[in-house]
Each structure stands twice: as structure tokens, then as C-alpha cells.
N, C-alpha and C positions, 0 to 999 in steps of 0.2 A: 368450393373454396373461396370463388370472389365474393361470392354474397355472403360468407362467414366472418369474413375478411372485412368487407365495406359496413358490417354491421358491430365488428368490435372497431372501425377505425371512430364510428359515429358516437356510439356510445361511449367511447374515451373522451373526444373531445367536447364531448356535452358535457361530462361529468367531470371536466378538470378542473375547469373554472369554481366551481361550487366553492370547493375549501380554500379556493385562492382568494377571494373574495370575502371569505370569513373567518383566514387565517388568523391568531390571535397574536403570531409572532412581531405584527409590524413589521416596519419595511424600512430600509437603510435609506436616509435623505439623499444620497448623491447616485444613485437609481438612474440610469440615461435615459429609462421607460419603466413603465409602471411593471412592478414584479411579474402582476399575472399574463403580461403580453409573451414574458421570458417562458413564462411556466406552461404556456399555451403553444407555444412558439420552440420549445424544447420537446415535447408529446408530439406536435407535428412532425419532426423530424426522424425519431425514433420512429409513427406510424409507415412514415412515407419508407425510408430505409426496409422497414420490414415490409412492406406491398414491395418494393422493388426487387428485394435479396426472393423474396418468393416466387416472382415472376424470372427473374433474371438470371435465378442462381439455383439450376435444379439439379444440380448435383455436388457432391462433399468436395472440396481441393485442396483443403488445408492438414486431413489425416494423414497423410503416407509424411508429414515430418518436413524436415529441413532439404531443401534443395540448395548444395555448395556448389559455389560458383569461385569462380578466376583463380590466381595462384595465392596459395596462402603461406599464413607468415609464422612461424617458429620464434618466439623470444629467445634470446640469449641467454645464456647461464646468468651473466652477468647484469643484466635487465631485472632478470627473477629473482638474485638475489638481492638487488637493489631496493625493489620495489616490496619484499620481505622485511626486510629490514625497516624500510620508512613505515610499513605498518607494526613494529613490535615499537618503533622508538615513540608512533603515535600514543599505543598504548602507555609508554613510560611520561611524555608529555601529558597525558590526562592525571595520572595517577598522582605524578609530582607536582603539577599547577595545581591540583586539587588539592592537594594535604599541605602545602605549602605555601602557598601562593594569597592573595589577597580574595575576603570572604565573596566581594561584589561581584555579581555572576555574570557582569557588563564589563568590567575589567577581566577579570579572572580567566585563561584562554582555554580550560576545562567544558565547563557548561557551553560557550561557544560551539568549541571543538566536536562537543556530545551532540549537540541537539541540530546542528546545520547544519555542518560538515559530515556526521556520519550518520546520521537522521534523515538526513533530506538530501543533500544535492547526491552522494554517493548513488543511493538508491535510484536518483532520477537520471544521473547517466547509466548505471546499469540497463535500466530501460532502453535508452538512447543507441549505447557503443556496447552495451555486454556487459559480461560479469566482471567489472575491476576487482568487485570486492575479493573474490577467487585467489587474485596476485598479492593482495595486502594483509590478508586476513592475519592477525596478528598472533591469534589463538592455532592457528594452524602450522604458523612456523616454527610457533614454541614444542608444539605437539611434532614435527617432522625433527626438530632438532634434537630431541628426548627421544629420537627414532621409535615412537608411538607408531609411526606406517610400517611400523615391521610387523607391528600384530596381527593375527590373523581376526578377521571380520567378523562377528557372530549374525546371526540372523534377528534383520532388524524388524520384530513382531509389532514394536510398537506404532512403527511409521513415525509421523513427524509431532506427533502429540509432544513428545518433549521440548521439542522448539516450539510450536506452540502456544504452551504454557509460559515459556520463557517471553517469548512475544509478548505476551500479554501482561507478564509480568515487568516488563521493561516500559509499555504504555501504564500502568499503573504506577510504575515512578514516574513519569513523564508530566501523569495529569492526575492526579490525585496526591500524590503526597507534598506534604508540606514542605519538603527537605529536597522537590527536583532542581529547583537552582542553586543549589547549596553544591560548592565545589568539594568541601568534606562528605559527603553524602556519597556525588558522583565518585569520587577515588574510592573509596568501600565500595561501592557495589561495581567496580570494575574491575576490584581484586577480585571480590568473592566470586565474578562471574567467570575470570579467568582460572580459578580455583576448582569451580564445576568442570570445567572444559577440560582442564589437565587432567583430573581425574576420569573424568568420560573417557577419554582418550588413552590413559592407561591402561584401561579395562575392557574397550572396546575397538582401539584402533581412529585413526584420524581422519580413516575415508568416512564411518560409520557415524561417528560422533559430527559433521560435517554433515551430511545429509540428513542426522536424525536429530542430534541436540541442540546443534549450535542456529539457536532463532534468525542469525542474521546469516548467516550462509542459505540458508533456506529460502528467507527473504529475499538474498538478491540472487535467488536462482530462479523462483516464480515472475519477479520483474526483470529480470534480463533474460528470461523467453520471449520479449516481448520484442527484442532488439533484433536488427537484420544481422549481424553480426555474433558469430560464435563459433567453440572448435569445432571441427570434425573428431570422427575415429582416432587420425592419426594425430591426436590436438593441436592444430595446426590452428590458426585465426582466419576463417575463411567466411565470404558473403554466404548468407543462408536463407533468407529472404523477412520481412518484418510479418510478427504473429506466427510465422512458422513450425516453429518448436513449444508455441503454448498446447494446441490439441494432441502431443503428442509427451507432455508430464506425466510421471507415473503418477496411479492414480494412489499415492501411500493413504494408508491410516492416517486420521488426522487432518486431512486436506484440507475440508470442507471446513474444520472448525480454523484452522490458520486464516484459510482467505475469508471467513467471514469476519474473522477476530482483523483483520487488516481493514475492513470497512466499518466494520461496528464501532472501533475506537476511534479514526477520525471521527465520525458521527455522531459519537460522545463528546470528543472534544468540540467540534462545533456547537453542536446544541447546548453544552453545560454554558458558553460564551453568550448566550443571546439571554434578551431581557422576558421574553418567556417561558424560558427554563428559572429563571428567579425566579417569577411570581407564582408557576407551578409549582416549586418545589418548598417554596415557604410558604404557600397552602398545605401543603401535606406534611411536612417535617418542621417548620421555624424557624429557628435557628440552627437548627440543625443541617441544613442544606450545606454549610460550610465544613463540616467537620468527616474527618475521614474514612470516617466507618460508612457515610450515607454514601463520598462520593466512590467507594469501593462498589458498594453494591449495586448506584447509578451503571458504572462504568460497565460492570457484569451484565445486566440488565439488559443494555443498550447492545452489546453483544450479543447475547441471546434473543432479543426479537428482530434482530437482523439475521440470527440464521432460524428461528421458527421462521418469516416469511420465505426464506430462500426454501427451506423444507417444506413450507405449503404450497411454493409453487412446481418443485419438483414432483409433488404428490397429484396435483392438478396435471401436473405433463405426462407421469407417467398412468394415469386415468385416460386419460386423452388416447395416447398412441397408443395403448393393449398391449403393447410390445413384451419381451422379454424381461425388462430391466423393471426393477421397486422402484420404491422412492426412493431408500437407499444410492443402486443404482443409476438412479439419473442426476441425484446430487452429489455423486462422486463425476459422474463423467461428464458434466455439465461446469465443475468447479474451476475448472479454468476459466471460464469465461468470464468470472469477477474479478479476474487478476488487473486487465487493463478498466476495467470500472475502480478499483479500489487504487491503482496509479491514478484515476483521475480525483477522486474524495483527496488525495496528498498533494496533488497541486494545486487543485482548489481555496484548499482550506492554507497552506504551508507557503505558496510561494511570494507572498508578502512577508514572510518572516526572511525567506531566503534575500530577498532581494533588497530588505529596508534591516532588519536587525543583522541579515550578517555583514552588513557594513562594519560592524563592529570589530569584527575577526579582522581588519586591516590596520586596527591601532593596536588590538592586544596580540597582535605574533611579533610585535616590536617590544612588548613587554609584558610575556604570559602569564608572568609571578604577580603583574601589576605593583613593583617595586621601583615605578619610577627610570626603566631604563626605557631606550630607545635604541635598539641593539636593528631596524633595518631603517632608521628613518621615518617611520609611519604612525608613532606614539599619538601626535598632536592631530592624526586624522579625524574631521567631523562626518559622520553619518548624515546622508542628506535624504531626505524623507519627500521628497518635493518634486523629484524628476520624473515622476511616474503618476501622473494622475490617479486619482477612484475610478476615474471609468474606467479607463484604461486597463486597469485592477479587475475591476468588473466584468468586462470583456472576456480576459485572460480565462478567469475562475468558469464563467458561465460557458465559455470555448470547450474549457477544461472536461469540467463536465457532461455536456451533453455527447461532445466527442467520446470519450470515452463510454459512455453507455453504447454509439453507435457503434463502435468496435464488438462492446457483449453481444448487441441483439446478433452480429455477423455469425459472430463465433459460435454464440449456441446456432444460430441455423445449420451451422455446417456441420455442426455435432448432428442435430436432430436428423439431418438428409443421410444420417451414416449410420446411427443407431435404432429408428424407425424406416418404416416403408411407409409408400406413397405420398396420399396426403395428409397421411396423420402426421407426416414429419413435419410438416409446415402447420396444422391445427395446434399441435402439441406445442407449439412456440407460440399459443394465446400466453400460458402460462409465466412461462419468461420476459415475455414482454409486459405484462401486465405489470411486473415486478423490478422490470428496467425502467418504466416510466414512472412508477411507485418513486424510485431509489431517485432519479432526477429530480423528481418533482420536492421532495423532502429535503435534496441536498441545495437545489435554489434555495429553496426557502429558508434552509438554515443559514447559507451565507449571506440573503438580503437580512435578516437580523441582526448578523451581527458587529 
């Protein structure tokens, strides 16, 4: 195993440098060091991590689940309905700033509200503190208030395929169409999504529609696995420990294509940003690279060779170990461990938006309609873009990244020490890693571009 080991850590690091050196993407001016030292120097870490977790780590600790700890805490009625309530009125502030309100999607507190407030940061403390989204979901109080939880549950054959699809169809307004900043745009497709949901829910009940339809309850159930904090049995808010509860998701229909469709679309959005995705694609298209039929099919695209590789390496792992499990098999039980990789593509790639455009959201909640009021005082706030260095920036994203992959190689190891024997459980993780250093290596390089 060590001379198996010493001889893919060699061959990695020979071979990394190659395309870094002859990348065609170019490289961002304010760089602290040269890209390829990051890109060298991220494959180091990943290898060492996994020489370490192999020697160090010879048996599974993270399958038997969540371990609660100290006294846990019950909301109030009055807390839950609080907290219900601010998410249905959210919903009515997107929908009325959006049809009403002023068209500019920098005044306007819609597109704001859409794209950083419940796009990004919601999501990133779910990770952090737990499922908030759970308490606010707005789609679910309407659905509990229609006493839709009275229905009985049918059996959910589909798995998560209809969130999803929905997922994915919510990143294709996001980055592809011409109409995502458009606050008339946003109010339409927040009816019409709250239209599916009610209907869902009519027909299938609020618990069902909730784990199977609704894209963003799913989302912030895969990323607040990830948080030490969550309920018990008895739903109480109790410590559980961090990563815990990720080896331990069901493994639904659809898994594999959500979390890969959660990395693929940053990874379109990145790359469509960089000036090598231009010159690419107006060699192939022309003009056409702009229009939205090409970036539909980009978008796809970029989805589907991010899970052919996850599926070529599962196919590699499960060749490997002989074990029981396909490929199928080992890309279902394997899929969690792209959860905290695809948290890190969102910080990477988003936490400059969070940190420099949602300045914004502190002048338009003084005036969402953008009608000229100043209803907390905060109208005349400037955006300061200047407090946070590029490197600094730099730092953050490339921290981002790498960290997060070193989370996946963990996690697949513990999988593999639980679903293979001996040493194939550790061989069988060439696969995975090959494919975590792959995913670093590409996600550098798309963020020194752009």
C-alpha cells in the first residue's frame, strides 16, 4: 500500500505542473504568487491529507451518525411562528418589490433579496448553525396553513429528481437568462414556483413535497449536514458534532445528479466569467456564444462532465475494491462527500458578491420599491469595495477551496474503510482523489482567470 501510495503521490505531483504551465486561461494580475505554486501546493495537500487519513485513520468513525450532546433547546410556539411568518412576508417582499418597484436590480430589494440573501449567505449559515431555512421556509407555512400536513404521504419513488431539476432550473435563471436581474422576471418565477409547491403539496402532503420537490429545502438539508448543530428524535436543537450527519443521508433517487448539478453550475458560472471561455467559445459558436440557447446548453454540458468524471471515478473505485457495490453503488454512497466540496465552489466563487455587492441591500431595505423613501435611515449608504484587499480575496477563495476538498478526501475515506475491506479500502480511494485533485486543480484555475 505505501509503495502504491508513494508512487501515485509522485506521479501526481510530476503531472500537475504540466497544464499549469500551459494553461490557456491566464492568470489574474494581483496573484500573491504565481498560480502554479497554488496549484502545486493545493495537490500537496490533498496527497499528504490522504497518506495521513490512510495511516492514521484505519477505521470508519463517522457512519453510526450524529452523536447529541448537552441539553437541547425547544423553540417556542411563538418563535416558530415568528420566524414563519417573516419567511411568507419575505416572500411577499420579493414578489411586490419585484412587480412594483423600480426596474434597476441595484436599487430594486428583489434581485438583492434573490440572489445574496437567499442564495448565498442563508445557505452558508446553514452549513455553519443548521437548517434555518427549515423555520422560514415560506412555501411550507403556506402549505401547513392549507393544512396540506394532514395528507397522508404517498411513497416517494421519485427521490429528489424533482428538486433537482428545479435546482437546476433556478441556476439557469440565475446565469443564463437574459431576464435574471430583471425584478419583473424574479416576481413571475416566484409565483409560479410557489404555485408548483402548493400544488405539490395538495397532492402529496408537506413533509413529501419538502424532501422531494421543493429544490431549496433539499439544498439546505444537504448543507446543514454539514453543521454541528441539529435536532434530535425528540426535535429538540442539540450539539451533534461537525460532518456528522453527512455519512449518514439517505441515499434518495437523484442524489448523485443534485450534488453534482450543485458543482457543475458554480463551475459554469466561473468558467463562462474568464477570458478563455470567450475565446473558446467564439471559436466554436461566434456570435453565438451570447445568446441563450448556446448558454442553456453550456450550462448542461458543464453539468454533465462534472458527473461523467464523478461516474468515471466511482467506476475506477468500484474496479478497485471488487467489493459488493457498481458503480452505481459507490456513486450513490459516495455522494455525500461532494457536499462540503460544492459548499466550497460557493464560497469560492460567491463570497465577493456577498461581501462587496450585498452592501447594497443596506441602502435598498431603506427603500425596496426604490421610490426615493428612506424609511430606516440607510438610503444614502455607499458600497465600499476597498476594505478587503485581492489578496485577501484570494486567500479566502483558494482557503475555500482546497479546505473543502480536504473535507471530501476524509469523507470518502471513511466511507471506503466501511464499504470495502482491507486494503482495497484505501487503493480504492486512488479514484477519488484523483478526482478531488482534478476538481481543485480546475476550480484554481478558473478563479485565477477570472
Amino acid at each position: 500500500m505505501r509503495r502504491s501510495f508513494t508512487a501515485v503521490l509522485a506521479l501526481l505531483v510530476l503531472i500537475i505542473p504540466v497544464p499549469a504551465l500551459a494553461h490557456p486561461i491566464g492568470g489574474r494580475g494581483d496573484l500573491p504568487l504565481p498560480l502554479e505554486v497554488f496549484l502545486i501546493g493545493g495537490a500537496l495537500v490533498l496527497l499528504i491529507s490522504f497518506g495521513a487519513l490512510s495511516l492514521l485513520w484505519p477505521k470508519a468513525r463517522l457512519q453510526d451518525g450524529p452523536r447529541y450532546r448537552g441539553k437541547g433547546f425547544t423553540a417556542p410556539r411563538w418563535l416558530t411562528m415568528g420566524l414563519q411568518g417573516a419567511g411568507v412576508a419575505f416572500l411577499l417582499l420579493v414578489i411586490i418589490a419585484g412587480r412594483f418597484g423600480e426596474v434597476d436590480s441595484r436599487i430594486n430589494i428583489a434581485p438583492l433579496s434573490v440572489f445574496i440573501l437567499f442564495w448565498l449567505v442563508l445557505p452558508f449559515l446553514a452549513a455553519a448553525f443548521g437548517n434555518i431555512w427549515a423555520l422560514v421556509n415560506p412555501w411550507a407555512a403556506i402549505g401547513r396553513a392549507l393544512q396540506f400536513d394532514r395528507k397522508p404521504a404517498s411513497a416517494a419513488l421519485l427521490g429528489v429528481w424533482p428538486a433537482g431539476l428545479l435546482f437546476l432550473a433556478f441556476t439557469w435563471l440565475e446565469l443564463v437568462s437574459p431576464s435574471s436581474g430583471n425584478p419583473r422576471a424574479l416576481a413571475l418565477a416566484s409565483l409560479v414556483y410557489t404555485i408548483l409547491m402548493i400544488a405539490s403539496m395538495s397532492r402529496r402532503g408537506v413533509d413529501e413535497t419538502l424532501a422531494s420537490a421543493d429544490a431549496f429545502s433539499v439544498y439546505h438539508r444537504l448543507l446543514s449536514a454539514i453543521a454541528p448543530l441539529g435536532r434530535d428524535g425528540r426535535g429538540q436543537l442539540r450539539w451533534r458534532g461537525w460532518l456528522r450527519s453527512l455519512p449518514v443521508l439517505p441515499q434518495w433517487p437523484g442524489l448523485v445528479f443534485f450534488v453534482v448539478a450543485m458543482i457543475g453550475t458554480v463551475t459554469y458560472d466561473g468558467l463562462s466569467a474568464t477570458p478563455f471561455w470567450d475565446d473558446l467559445t467564439f471559436d466554436l459558436v461566434g456570435r453565438s456564444q451570447s445568446s441563450q440557447w448556446f448558454g442553456t446548453v453550456a450550462l448542461i454540458a458543464t453539468v454533465a462532465i462534472v458527473g461523467i468524471a464523478y461516474l468515471a471515478a466511482s467506476w475506477w473505485a468500484a474496479r478497485i475494491a471488487r467489493g459488493p457495490l457498481t458503480t452505481a453503488g459507490v456513486a450513490r454512497s459516495f455522494a455525500h462527500t461532494l457536499v462540503p466540496i460544492a459548499l466550497a465552489y460557493a464560497v469560492a466563487h460567491y463570497i465577493t458578491l456577498i461581501l462587496f455587492e450585498g452592501q447594497f441591500m443596506i441602502a435598498s431595505i431603506s427603500d425596496p420599491l426604490g421610490r426615493g423613501w428612506d424609511l430606516f435611515g440607510t438610503a444614502d449608504y455607499r458600497t465600499n469595495f476597498t476594505w478587503l484587499s485581492p489578496t485577501s480575496v484570494w486567500w479566502i477563495q483558494a482557503s475555500a477551496l482546497v479546505g473543502g476538498h480536504v473535507v471530501g478526501v476524509a469523507l470518502a475515506h471513511d466511507r471506503a474503510l466501511a464499504v470495502f475491506e482491507g486494503e482495497r479500502a484505501v487503493r480504492s480511494q486512488y479514484a477519488m482523489l484523483t478526482l478531488m485533485v482534478a476538481l481543485t486543480f480546475g476550480g484554481l484555475s478558473i478563479l485565477a482567470a477570472g
